[in-house]
PDB file with SEQRES, HELIX, SHEET and CRYST1 records, atoms N, CA, C and O in Angstrom:
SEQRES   1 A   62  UNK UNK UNK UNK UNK UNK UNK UNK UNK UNK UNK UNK UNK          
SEQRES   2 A   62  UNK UNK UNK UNK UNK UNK UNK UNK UNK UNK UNK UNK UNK          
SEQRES   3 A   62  UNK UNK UNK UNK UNK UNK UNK UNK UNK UNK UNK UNK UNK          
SEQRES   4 A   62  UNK UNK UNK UNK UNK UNK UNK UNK UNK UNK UNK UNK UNK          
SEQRES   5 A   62  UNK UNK UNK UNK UNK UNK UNK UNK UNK UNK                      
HELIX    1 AA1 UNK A    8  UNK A   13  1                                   6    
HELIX    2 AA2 UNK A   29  UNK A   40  1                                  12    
SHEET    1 AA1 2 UNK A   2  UNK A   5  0                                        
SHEET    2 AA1 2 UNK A  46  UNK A  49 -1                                        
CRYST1    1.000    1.000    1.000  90.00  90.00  90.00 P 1           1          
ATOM      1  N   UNK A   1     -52.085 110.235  41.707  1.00  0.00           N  
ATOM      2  CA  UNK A   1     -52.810 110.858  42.782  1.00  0.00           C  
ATOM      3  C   UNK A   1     -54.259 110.392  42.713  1.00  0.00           C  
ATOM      4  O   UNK A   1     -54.740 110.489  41.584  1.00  0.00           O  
ATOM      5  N   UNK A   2     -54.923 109.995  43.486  1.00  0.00           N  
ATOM      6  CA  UNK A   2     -56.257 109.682  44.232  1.00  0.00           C  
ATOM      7  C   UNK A   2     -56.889 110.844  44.940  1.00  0.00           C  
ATOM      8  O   UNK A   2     -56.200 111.628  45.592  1.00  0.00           O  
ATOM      9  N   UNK A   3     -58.421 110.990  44.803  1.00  0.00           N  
ATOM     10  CA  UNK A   3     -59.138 111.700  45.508  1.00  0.00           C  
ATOM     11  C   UNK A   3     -60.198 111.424  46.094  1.00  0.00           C  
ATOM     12  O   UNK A   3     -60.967 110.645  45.531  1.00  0.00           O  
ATOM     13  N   UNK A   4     -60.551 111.979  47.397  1.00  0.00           N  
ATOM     14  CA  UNK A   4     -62.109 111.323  47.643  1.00  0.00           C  
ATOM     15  C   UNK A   4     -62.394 112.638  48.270  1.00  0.00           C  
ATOM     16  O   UNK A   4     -61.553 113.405  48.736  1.00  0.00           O  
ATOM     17  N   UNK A   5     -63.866 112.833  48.220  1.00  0.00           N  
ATOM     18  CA  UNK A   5     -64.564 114.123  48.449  1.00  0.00           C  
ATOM     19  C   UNK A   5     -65.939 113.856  49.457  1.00  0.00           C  
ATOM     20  O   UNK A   5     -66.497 112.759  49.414  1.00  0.00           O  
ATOM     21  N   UNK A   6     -66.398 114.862  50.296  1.00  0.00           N  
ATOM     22  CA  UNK A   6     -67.799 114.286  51.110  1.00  0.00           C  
ATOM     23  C   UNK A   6     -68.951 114.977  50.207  1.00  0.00           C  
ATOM     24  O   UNK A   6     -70.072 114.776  50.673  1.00  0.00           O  
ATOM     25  N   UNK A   7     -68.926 115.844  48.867  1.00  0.00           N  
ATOM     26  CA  UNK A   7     -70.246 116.736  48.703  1.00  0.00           C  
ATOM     27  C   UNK A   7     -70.184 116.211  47.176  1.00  0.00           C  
ATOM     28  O   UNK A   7     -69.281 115.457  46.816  1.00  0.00           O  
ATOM     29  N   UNK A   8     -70.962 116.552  46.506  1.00  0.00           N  
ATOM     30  CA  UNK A   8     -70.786 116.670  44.894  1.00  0.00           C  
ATOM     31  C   UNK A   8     -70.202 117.478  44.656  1.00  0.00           C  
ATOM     32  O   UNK A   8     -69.259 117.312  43.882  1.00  0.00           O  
ATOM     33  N   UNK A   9     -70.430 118.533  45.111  1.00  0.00           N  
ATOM     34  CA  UNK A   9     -69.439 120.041  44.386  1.00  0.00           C  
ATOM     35  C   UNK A   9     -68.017 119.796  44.857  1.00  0.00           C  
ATOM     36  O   UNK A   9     -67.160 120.264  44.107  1.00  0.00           O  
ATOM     37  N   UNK A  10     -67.594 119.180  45.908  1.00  0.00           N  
ATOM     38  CA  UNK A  10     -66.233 118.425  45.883  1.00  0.00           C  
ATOM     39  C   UNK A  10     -65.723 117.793  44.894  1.00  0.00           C  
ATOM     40  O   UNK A  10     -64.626 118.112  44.438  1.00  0.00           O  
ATOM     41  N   UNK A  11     -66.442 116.801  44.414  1.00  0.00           N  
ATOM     42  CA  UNK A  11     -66.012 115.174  43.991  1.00  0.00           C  
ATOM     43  C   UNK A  11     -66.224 115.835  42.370  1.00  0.00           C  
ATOM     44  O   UNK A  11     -65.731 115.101  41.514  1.00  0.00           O  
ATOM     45  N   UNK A  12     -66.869 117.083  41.840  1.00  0.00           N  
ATOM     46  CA  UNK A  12     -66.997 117.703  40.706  1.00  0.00           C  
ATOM     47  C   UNK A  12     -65.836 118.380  40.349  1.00  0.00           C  
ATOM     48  O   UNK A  12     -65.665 118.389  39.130  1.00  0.00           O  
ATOM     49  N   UNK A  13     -64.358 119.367  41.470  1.00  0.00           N  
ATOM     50  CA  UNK A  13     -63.471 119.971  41.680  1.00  0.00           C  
ATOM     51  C   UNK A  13     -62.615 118.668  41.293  1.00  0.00           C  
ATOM     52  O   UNK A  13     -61.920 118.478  40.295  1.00  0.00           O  
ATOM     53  N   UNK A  14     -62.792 118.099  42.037  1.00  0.00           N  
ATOM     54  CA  UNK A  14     -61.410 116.774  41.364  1.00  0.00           C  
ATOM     55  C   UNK A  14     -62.034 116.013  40.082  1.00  0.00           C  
ATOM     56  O   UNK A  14     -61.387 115.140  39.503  1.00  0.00           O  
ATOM     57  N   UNK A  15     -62.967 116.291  39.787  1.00  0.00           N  
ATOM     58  CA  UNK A  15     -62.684 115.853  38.121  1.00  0.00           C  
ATOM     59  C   UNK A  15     -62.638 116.877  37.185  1.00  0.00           C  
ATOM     60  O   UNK A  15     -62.534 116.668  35.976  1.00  0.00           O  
ATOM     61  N   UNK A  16     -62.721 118.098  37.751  1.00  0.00           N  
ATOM     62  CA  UNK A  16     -62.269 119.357  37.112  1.00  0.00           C  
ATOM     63  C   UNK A  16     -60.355 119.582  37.102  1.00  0.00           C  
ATOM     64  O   UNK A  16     -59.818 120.511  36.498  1.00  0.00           O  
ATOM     65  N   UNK A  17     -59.727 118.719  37.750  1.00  0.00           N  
ATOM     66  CA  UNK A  17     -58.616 118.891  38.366  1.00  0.00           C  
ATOM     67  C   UNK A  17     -57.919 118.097  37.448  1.00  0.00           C  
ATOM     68  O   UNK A  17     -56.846 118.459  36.966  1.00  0.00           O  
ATOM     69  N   UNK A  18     -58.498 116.972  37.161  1.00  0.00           N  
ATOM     70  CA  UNK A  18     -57.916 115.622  36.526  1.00  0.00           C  
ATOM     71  C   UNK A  18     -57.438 114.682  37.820  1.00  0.00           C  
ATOM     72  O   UNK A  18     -56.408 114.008  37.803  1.00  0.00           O  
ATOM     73  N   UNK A  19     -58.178 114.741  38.718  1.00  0.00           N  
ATOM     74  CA  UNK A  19     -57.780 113.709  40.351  1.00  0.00           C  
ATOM     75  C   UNK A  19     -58.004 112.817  39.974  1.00  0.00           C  
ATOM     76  O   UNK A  19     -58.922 113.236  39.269  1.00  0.00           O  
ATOM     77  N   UNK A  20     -57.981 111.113  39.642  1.00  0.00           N  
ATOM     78  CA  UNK A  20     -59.105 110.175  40.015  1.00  0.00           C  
ATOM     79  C   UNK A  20     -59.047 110.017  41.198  1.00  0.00           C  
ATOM     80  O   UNK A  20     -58.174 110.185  42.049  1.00  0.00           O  
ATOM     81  N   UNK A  21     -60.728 109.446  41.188  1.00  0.00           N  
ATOM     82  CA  UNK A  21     -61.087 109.205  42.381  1.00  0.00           C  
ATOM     83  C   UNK A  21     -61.598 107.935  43.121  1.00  0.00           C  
ATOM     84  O   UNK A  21     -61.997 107.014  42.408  1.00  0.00           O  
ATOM     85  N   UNK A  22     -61.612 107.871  43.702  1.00  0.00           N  
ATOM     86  CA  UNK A  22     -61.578 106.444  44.512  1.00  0.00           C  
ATOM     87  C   UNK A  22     -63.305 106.216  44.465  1.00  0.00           C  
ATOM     88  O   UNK A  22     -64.211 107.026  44.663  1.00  0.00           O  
ATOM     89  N   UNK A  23     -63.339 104.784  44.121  1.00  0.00           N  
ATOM     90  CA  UNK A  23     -64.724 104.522  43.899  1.00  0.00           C  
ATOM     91  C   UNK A  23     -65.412 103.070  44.805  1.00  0.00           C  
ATOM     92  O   UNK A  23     -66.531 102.566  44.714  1.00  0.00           O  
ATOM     93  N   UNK A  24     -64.462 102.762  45.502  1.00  0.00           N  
ATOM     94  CA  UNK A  24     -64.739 101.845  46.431  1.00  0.00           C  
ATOM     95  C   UNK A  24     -63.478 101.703  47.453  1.00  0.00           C  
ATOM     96  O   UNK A  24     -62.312 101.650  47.062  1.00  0.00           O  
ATOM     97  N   UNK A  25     -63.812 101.659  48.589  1.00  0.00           N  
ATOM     98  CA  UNK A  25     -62.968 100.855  49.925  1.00  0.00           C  
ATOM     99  C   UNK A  25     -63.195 101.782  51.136  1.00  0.00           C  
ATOM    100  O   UNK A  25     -64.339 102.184  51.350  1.00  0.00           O  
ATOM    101  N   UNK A  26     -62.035 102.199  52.053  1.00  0.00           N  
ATOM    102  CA  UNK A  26     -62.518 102.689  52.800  1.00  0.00           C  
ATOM    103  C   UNK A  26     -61.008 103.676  53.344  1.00  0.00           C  
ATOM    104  O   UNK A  26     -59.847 103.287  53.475  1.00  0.00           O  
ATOM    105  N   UNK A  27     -61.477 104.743  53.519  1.00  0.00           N  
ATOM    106  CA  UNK A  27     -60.476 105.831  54.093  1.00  0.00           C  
ATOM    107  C   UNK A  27     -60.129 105.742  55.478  1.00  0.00           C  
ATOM    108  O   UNK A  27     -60.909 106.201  56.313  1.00  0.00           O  
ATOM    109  N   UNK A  28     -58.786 105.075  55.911  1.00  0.00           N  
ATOM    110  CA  UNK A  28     -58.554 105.023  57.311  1.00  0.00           C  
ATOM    111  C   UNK A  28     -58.574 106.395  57.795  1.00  0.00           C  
ATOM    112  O   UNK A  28     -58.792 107.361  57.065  1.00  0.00           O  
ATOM    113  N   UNK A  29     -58.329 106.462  59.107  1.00  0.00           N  
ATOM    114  CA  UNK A  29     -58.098 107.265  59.970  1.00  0.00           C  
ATOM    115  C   UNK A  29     -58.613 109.028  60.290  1.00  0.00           C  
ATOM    116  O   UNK A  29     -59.757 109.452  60.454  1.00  0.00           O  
ATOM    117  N   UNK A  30     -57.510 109.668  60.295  1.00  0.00           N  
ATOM    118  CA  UNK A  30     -58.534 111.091  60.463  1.00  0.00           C  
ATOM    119  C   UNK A  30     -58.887 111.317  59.042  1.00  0.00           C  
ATOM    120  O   UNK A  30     -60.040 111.668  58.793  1.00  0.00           O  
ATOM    121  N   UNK A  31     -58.167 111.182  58.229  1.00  0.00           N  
ATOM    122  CA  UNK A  31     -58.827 111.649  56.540  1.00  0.00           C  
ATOM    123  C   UNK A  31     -60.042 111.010  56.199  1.00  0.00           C  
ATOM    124  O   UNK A  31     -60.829 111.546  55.420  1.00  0.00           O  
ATOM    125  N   UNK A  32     -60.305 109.679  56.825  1.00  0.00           N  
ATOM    126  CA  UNK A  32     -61.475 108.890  56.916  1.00  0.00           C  
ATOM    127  C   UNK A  32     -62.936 109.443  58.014  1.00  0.00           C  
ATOM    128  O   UNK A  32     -64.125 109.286  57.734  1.00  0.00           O  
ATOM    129  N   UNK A  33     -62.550 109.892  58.877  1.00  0.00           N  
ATOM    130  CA  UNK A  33     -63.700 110.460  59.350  1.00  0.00           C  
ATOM    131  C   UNK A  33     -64.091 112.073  59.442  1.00  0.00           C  
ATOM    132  O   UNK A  33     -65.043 112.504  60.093  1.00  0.00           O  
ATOM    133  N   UNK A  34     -63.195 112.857  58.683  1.00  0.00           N  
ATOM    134  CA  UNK A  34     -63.236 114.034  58.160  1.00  0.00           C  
ATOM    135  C   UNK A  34     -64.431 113.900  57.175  1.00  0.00           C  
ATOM    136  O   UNK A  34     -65.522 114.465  57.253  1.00  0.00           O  
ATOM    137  N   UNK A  35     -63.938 112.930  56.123  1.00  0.00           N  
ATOM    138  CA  UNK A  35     -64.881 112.625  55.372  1.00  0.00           C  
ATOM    139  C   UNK A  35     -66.093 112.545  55.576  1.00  0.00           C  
ATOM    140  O   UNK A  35     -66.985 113.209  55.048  1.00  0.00           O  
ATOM    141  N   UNK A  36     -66.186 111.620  56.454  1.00  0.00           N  
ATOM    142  CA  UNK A  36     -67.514 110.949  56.883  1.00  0.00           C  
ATOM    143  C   UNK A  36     -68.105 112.066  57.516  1.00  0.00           C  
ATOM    144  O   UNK A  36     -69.245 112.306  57.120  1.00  0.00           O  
ATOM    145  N   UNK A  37     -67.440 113.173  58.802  1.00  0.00           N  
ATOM    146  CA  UNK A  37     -68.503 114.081  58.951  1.00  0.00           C  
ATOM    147  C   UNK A  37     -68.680 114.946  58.213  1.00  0.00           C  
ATOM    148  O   UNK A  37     -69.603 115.743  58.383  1.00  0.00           O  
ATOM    149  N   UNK A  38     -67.745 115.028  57.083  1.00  0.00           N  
ATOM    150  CA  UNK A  38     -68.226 116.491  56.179  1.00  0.00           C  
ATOM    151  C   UNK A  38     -69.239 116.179  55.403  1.00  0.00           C  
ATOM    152  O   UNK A  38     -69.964 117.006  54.848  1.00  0.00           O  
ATOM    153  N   UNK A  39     -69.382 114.481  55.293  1.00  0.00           N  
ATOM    154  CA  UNK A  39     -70.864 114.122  54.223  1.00  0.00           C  
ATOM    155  C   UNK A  39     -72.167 114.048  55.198  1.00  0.00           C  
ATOM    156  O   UNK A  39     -73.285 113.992  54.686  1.00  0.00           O  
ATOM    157  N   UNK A  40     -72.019 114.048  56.456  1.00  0.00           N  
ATOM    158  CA  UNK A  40     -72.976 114.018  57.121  1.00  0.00           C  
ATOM    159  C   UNK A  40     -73.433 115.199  57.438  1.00  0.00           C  
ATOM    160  O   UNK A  40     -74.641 115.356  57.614  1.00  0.00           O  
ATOM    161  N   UNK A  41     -72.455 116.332  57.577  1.00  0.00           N  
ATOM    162  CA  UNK A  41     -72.766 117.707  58.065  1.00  0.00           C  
ATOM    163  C   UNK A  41     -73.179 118.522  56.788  1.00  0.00           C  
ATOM    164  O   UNK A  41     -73.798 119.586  56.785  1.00  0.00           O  
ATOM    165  N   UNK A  42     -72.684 117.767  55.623  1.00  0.00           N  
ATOM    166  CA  UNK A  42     -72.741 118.485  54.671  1.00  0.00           C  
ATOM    167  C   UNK A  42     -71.807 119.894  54.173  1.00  0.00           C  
ATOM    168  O   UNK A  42     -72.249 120.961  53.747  1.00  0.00           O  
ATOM    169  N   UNK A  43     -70.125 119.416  54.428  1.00  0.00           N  
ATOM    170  CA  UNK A  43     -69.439 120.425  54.499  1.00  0.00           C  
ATOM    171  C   UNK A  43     -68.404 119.634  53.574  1.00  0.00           C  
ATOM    172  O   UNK A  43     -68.233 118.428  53.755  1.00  0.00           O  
ATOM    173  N   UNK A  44     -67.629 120.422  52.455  1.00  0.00           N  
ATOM    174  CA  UNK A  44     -66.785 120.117  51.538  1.00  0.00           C  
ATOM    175  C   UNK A  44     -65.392 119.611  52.610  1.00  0.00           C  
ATOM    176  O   UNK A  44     -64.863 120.171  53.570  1.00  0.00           O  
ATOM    177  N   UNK A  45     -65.158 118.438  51.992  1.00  0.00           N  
ATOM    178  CA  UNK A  45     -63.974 117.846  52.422  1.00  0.00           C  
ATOM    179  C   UNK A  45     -63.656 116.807  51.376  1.00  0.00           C  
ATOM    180  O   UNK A  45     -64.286 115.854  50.917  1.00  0.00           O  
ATOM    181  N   UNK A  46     -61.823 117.594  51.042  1.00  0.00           N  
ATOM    182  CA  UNK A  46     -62.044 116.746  50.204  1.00  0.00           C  
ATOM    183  C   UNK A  46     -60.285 115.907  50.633  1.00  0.00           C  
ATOM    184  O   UNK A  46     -59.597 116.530  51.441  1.00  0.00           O  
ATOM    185  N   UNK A  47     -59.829 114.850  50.178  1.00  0.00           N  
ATOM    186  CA  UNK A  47     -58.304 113.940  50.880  1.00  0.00           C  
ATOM    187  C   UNK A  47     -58.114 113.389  49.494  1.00  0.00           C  
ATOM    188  O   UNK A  47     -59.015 113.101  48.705  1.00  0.00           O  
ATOM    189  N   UNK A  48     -56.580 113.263  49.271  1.00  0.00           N  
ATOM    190  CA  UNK A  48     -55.243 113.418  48.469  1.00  0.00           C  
ATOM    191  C   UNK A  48     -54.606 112.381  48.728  1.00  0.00           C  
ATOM    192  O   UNK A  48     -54.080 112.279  49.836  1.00  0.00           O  
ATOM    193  N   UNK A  49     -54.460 111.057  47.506  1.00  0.00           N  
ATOM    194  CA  UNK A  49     -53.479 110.189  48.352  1.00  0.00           C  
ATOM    195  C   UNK A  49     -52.356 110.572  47.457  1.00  0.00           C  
ATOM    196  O   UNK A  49     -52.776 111.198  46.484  1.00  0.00           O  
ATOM    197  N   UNK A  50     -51.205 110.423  47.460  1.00  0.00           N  
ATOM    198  CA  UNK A  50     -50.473 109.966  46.344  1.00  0.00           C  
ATOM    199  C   UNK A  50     -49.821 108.947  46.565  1.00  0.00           C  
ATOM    200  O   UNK A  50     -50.140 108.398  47.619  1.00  0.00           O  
ATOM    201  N   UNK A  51     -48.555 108.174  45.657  1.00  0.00           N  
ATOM    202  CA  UNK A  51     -48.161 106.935  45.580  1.00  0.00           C  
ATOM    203  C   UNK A  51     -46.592 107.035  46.218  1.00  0.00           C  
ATOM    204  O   UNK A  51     -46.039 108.115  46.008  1.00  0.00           O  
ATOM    205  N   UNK A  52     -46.030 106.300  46.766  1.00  0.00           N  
ATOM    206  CA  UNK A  52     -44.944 106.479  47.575  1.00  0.00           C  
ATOM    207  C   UNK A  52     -43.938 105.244  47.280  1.00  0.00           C  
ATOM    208  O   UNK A  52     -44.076 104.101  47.718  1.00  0.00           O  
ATOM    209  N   UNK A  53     -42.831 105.747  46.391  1.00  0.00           N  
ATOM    210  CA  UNK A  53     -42.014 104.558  46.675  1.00  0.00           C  
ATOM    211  C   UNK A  53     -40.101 104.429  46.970  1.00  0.00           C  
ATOM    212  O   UNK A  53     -39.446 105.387  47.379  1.00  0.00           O  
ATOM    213  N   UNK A  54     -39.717 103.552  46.768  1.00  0.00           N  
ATOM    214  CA  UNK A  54     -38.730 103.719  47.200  1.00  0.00           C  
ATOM    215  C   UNK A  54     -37.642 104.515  46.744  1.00  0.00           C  
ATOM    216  O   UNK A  54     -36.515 104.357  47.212  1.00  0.00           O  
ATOM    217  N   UNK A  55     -37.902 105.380  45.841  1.00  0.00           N  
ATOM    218  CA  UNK A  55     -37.085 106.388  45.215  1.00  0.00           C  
ATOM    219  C   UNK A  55     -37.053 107.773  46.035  1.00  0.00           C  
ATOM    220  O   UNK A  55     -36.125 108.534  46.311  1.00  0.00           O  
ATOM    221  N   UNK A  56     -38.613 107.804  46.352  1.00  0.00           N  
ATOM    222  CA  UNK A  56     -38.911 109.217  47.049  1.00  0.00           C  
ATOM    223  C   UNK A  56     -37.780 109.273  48.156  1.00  0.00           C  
ATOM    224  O   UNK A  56     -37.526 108.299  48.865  1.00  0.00           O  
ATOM    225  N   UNK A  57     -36.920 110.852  48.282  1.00  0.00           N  
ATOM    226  CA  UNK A  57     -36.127 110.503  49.918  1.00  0.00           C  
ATOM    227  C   UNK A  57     -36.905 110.434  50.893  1.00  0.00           C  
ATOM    228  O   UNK A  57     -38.107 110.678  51.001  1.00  0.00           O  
ATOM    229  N   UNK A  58     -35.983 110.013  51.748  1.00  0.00           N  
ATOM    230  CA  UNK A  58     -36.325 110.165  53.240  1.00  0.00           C  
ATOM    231  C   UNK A  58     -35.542 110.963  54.223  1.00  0.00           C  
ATOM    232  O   UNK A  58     -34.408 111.389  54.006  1.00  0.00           O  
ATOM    233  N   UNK A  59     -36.206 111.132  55.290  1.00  0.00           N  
ATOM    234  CA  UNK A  59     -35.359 112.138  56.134  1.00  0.00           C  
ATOM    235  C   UNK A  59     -34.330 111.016  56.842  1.00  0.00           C  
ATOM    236  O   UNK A  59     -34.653 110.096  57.592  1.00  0.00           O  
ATOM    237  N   UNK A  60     -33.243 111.312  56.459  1.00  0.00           N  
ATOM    238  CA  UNK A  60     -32.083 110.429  57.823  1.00  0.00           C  
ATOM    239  C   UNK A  60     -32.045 111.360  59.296  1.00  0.00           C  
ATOM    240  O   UNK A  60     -32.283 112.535  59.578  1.00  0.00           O  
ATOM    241  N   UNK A  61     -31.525 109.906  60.196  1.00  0.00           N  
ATOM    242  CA  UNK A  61     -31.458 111.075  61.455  1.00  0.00           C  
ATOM    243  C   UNK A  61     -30.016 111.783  61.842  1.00  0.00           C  
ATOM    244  O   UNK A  61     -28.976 111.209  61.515  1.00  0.00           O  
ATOM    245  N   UNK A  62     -29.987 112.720  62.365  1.00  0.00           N  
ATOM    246  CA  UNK A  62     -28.769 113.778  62.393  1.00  0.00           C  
ATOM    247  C   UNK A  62     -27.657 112.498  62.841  1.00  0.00           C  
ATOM    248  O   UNK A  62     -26.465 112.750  63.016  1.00  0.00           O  
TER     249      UNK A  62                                                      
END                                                                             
């Protein structure tokens, strides 16, 4: 699991957690600009990746 946070007191919770956290690239989409306004507004936001592979199920269709 991966973490990225917009505040310090965020990005302090996931290393209280044992998260690592992402220290370079860039967060697509809405988890990506959640981010970006919670560091601009100054509001805790924090996004969860985890790792996905071909073991995990999947939903089949009916």
């Amino acid at each position: 699991m991966w973490g990225v946070a917009s505040t310090r007191m965020s990005r302090n919770q996931l290393d209280d957690a044992g998260i690592q956290q992402i220290q370079q690239g860039i967060v697509p989409g809405i988890a990506g600009y959640l981010i970006a306004e919670g560091e601009r507004r100054g509001l805790d936001v924090t996004a969860c990746w985890l790792s996905a592979t071909r073991c995990t199920p999947t939903r089949e269709p009916l």
